[in-house]
C-alpha positions in Angstrom: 115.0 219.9 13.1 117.2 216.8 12.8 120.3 216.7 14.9 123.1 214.0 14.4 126.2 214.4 16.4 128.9 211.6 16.2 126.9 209.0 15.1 128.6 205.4 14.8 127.5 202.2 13.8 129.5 198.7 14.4 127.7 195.2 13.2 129.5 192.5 15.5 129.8 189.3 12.8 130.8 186.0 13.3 134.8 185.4 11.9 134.9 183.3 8.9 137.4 181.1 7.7 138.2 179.7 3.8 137.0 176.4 2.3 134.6 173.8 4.0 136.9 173.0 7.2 136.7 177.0 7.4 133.1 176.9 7.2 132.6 174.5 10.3 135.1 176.3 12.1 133.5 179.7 11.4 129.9 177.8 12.8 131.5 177.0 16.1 134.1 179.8 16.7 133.0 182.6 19.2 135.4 184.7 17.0 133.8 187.8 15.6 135.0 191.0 13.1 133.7 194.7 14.0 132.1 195.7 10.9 131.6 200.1 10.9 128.8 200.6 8.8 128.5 204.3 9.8 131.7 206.1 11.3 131.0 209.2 13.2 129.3 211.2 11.2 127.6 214.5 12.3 124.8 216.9 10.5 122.2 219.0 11.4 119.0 219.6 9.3 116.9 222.3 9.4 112.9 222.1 9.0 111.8 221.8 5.9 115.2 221.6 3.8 115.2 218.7 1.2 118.5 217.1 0.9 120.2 214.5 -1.1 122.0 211.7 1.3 124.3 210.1 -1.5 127.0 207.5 -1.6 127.7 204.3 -3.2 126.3 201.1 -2.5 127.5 199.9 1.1 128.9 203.8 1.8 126.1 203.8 4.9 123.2 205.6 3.6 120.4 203.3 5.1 122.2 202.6 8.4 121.8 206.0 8.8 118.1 206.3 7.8 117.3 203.6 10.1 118.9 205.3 12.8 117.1 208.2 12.4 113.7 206.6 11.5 114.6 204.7 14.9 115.0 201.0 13.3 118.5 201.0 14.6 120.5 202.1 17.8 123.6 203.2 17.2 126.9 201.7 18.9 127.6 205.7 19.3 126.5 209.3 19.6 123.2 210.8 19.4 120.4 211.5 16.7 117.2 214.0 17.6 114.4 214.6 15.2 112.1 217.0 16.7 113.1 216.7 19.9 113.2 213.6 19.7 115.6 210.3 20.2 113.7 207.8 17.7 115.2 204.7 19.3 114.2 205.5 22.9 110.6 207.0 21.8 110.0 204.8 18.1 106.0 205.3 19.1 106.5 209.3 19.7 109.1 209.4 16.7 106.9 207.3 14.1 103.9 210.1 14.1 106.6 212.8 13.3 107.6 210.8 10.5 106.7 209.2 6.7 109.0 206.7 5.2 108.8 205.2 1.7 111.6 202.4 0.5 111.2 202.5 -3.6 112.2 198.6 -3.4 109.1 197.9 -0.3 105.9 198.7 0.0 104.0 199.5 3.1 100.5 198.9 1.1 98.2 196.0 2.2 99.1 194.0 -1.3 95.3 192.4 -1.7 93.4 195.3 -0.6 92.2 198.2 -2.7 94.3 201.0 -2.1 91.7 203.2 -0.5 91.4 200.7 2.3 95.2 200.8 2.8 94.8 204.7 3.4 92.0 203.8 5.9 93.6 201.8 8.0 96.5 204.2 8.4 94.1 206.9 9.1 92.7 204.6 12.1 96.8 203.8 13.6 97.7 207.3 13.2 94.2 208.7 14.8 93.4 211.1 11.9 90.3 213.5 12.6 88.1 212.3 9.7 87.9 216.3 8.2 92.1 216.0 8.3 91.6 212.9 6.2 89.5 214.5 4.0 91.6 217.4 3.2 94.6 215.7 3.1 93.4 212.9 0.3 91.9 215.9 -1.4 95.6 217.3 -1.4 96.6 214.4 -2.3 94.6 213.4 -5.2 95.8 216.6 -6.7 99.2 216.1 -6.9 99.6 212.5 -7.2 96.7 211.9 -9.5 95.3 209.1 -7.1 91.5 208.6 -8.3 92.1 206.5 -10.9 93.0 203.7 -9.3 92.1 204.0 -5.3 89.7 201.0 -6.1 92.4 198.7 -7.7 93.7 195.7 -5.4 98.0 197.2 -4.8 98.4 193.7 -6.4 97.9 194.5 -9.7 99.0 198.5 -9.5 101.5 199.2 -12.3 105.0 200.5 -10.6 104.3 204.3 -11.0 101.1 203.5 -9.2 101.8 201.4 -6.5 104.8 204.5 -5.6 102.6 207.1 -5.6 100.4 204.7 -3.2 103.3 204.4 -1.0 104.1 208.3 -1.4 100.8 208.9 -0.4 100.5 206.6 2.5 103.9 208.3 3.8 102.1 211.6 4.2 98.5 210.6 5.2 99.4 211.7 9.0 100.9 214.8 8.1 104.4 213.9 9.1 107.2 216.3 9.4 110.1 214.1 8.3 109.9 211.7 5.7 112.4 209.9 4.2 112.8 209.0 0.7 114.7 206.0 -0.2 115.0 205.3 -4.4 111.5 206.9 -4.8 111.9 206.8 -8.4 113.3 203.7 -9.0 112.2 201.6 -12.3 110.0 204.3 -13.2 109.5 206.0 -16.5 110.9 209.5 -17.1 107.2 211.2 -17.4 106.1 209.2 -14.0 109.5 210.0 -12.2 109.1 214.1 -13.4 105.3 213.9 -11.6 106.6 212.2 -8.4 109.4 215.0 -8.4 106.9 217.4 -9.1 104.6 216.2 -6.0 107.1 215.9 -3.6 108.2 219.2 -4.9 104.5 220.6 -3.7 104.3 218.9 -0.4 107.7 220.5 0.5 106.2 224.2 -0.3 102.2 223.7 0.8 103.5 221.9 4.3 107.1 222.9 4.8 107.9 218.9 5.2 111.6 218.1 5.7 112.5 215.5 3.1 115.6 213.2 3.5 116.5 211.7 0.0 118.7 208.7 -0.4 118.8 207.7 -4.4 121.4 206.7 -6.9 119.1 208.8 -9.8 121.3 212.5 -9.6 118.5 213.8 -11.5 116.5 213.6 -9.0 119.0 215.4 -6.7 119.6 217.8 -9.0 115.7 218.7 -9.7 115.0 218.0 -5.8 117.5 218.9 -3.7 119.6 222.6 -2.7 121.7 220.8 -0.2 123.7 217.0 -0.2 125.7 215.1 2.2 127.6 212.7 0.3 128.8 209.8 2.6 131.5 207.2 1.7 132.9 204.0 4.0 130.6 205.1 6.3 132.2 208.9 6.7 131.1 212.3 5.4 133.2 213.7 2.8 130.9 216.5 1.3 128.1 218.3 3.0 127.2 222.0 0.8 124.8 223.2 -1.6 125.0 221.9 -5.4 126.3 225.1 -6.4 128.9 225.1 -4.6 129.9 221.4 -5.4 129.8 222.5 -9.3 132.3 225.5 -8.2 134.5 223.6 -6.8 135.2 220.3 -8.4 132.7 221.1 -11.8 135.2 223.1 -13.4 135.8 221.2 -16.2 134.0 221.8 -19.4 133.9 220.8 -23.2 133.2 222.9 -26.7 132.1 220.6 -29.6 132.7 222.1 -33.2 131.1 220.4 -36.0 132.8 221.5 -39.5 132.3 221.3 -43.0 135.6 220.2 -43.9 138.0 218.4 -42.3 140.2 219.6 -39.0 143.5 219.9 -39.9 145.2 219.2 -36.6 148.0 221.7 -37.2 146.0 224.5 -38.0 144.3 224.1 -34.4 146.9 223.1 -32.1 148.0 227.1 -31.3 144.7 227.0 -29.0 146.9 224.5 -26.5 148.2 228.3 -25.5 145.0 229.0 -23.8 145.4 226.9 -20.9 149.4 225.5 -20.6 148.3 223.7 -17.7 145.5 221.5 -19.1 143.5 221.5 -22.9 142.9 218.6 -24.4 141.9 218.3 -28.3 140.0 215.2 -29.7 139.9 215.2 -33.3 137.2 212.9 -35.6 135.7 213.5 -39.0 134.6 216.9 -39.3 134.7 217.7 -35.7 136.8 218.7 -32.7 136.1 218.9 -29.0 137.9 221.1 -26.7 138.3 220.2 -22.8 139.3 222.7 -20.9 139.9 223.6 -17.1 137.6 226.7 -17.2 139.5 228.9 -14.1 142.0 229.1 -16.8 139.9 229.9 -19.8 137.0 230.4 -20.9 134.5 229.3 -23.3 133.9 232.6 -25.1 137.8 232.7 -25.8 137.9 229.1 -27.5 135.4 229.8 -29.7 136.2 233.0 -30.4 139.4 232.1 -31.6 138.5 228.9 -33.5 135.9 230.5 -35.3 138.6 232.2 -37.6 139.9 229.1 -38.1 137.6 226.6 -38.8 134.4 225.9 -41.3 132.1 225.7 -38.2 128.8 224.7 -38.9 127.4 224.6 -35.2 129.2 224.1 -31.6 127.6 222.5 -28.5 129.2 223.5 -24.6 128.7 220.6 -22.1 129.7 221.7 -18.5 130.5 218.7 -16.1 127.5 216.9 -14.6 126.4 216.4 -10.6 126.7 213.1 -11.5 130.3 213.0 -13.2 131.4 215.3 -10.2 129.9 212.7 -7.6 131.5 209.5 -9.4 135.0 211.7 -9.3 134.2 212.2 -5.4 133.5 208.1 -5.1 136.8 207.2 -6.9 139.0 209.8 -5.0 140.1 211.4 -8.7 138.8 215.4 -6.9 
């Protein structure tokens, strides 16, 4: 279980001034600026969740992680993981744990990768039957045969992460924590990394912490997200209930075979007084709509009788249009 109860971060930093008289001042001024990177924020996590940690660039998201992984001590309150305070005890917290950083690697670069995986299994004291089963597992699910042999130098992207993936896990951690795992991959590479972290949640019951910009991913991944912003939480729930409450706008697409007369279609504004919006082009008109005020079904049902519809598409509103609403303060 991870515990974080009021946890603050301030950076201390060094005043600066405009131009190049400001510069030299800023150099020998013993003035400084409190910077909050993370502002009281509190959660709890229970063992083996996976959950999306979200927000935008400079919201917080890895001065949390590396509280919790034990890189940082906060300025304030407390985080536990396992029982554990990971700055007090890093040596203690660091077994629990598996961290992968999509933008580092923690792979020797001019050995093969097997020997990587050897020399963790010597710092982390693995039994050598452990080791055995656990590449086995491995291998499965991240398809690692192929290139165990190749120096991590010349390992294509998709390879070199499913390295680091698998270098994360070699101790049988359980936390590890996920930051832009998928990043620069393809599409059929970042649906097998989901798919493996996917089976090491379920086989081991591993917690996974997942900070990415990719929604997919937290969509596909993750029942639960804590979306942090300015260093404060402003969302912590399940993705259902996220779409419930601020997905409740949708579309309807009609594609015609003749033209949309804008007065024949303008009667449907009476489904929804307090927001409909029509958008016209050639042979087609698309219908937003607040959905707690109508529905879907009664659009079409009454433009069907109305127009020369040749097909219709429904788009709800997406995780990721929700969250970028969320960022911008528009929910």
């Amino acid at each position: 279980m991870i515990e974080v109860q009021n946890l603050t971060k301030s950076f201390r930093m060094n005043k600066k001034y405009p131009g190049f008289r400001g510069a030299l001042k800023s150099f020998f001024s013993t003035e400084y600026t409190l910077k909050t990177a993370v502002d009281n924020i509190s959660f709890t996590i229970q063992d083996g969740e996976i959950v999306g940690y979200i927000g935008a660039n400079g919201a917080g998201k890895s001065t949390t992680i590396k509280m919790m992984t034990g890189i940082l001590t906060p300025t304030s309150g407390e985080v536990r993981v396992n029982g554990v305070v990971p700055y007090e005890d890093r040596q203690k917290n660091a077994r629990d744990i598996g961290v992968v950083f999509g933008q580092k690697t923690q792979l020797w670069w001019d050995l093969p990768l097997s020997e990587t995986f050897t020399l963790l299994r010597d710092i982390y004291e693995v039994s050598p039957q452990d080791f055995e089963e656990r590449m086995a597992f491995l291998d499965e699910v991240l398809e690692l045969k192929e290139f165990l042999l190749t120096p991590v130098r010349a390992l294509s992207l998709g390879q070199r992460m499913r390295g680091d993936l698998a270098a994360a896990l070699i101790h049988n951690p359980k936390v590890v924590y996920l930051d832009e795992p998928t990043i620069g991959l393809d599409v059929v590479v970042k649906e097998n990394v989901r798919k493996a972290i996917q089976k090491i949640n379920a086989t081991y019951g591993t917690t996974v912490i997942l900070t990415t910009h990719d929604l997919t991913d937290i969509e596909e991944l993750c029942s639960r997200i804590i979306i942090i912003d300015a260093g404060k939480k402003i969302y912590d729930g399940n993705l259902a209930h996220i779409k419930e409450k601020f997905g409740y706008m949708s579309s309807v697409e009609f594609l015609t075979g003749s033209p949309v007369l804008p007065e024949k279609v303008e009667f449907i504004r009476s489904l929804d007084p307090e927001y409909l919006e029509l958008e016209y082009g050639e042979n087609r008109l698309q219908v937003k709509f607040n959905r707690n005020n109508t529905s879907t079904t009664e659009i079409t049902r009454q433009l069907m009788g109305t127009l020369d519809v040749l097909e219709f598409s429904i788009k709800e509103t997406s995780i990721e249009d929700i969250v970028k609403k969320i960022y911008r303060n528009e929910v």
